[in-house]
N, C-alpha and C positions, 0 to 999 in steps of 0.2 A: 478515613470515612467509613460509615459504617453500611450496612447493605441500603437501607433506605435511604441516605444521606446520595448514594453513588448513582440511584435513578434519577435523581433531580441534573443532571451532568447533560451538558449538550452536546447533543452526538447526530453525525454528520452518515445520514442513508447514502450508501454508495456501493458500485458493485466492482472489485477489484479482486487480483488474482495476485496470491501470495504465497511465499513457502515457508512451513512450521517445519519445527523441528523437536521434537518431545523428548527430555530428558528418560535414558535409558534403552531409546531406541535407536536403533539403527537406520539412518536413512532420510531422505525429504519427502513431505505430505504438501501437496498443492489442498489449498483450500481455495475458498470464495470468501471477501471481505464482504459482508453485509451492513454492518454500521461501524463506526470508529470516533472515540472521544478521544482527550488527549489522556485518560484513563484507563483504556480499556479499549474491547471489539468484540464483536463476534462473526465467529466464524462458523463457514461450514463444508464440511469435507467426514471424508472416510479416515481421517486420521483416528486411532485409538487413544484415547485421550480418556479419563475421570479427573472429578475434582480434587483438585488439590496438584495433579500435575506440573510437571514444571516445563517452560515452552519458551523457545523463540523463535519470534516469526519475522521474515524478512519483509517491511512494507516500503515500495517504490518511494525513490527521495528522501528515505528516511535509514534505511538500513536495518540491521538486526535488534529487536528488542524483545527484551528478556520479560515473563509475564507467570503466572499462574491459573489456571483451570479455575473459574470462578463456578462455573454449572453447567452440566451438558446434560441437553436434552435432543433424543435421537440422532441427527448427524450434524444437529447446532450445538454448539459452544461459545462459552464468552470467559475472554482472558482479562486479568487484570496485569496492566503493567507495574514494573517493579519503579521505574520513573513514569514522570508526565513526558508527551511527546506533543507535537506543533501537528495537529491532524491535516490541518490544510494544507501541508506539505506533500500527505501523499493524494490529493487530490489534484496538483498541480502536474502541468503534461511536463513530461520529462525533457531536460534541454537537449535540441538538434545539437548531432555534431556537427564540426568544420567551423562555418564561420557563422555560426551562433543566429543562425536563421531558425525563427518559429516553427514553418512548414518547409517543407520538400521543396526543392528549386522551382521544378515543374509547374508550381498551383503558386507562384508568387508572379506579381506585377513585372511585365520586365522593366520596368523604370526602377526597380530595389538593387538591379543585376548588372547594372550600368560599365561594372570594371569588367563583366562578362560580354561585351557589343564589339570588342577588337576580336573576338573569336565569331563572330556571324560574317557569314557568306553574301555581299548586295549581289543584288541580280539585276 
């Protein structure tokens, strides 16, 4: 696609926290996810980064993906990825562990927790 072809791309405002990684340098850079197509992001952080850079950034539910420095201005940037990626993946809340409950034990109905009621005390 070509630059004005890549604006037309529907892309998802969201504020997530991610770690990049810049080819050449040593080290992880937390940025902030600002918007994310299944093309591309932009980010923003203190990472040193120009265009043309090469990057990968870890984004929740999705993993590491490998991208390029499309334009940084002051402490935004926007990468393009090397593949397309399913954006609404990293929008989705990440799976509970244990037994694959949404929320926390605490903040759920006790009627969900029913194998949990031989360990309560009657009074």
């Amino acid at each position: 696609m070509s630059n004005v072809d890549t604006r037309q791309v529907n892309r998802d405002s969201l504020f997530l926290l991610a770690q990049l990684r810049v080819d050449g340098q040593d080290g992880l850079h937390r940025v902030k996810v600002r918007n994310l197509s299944s093309g591309g992001m932009m980010a923003e952080g203190d990472a040193r980064v120009m265009r043309g850079s090469l990057v990968a950034v870890e984004l929740r539910n999705i993993g590491w993906v490998e991208g390029t420095v499309a334009w940084k201005q002051d402490n935004r940037f926007g990468i393009a990825f090397v593949e397309e990626i399913d954006p609404k993946l990293a929008r989705a809340s990440a799976p509970a562990e244990g037994k694959g409950y949404e929320s926390p034990r605490f903040t759920r109905n006790h009627q969900a927790t029913k194998a949990d009621s031989s360990r309560l005390r009657k009074i």
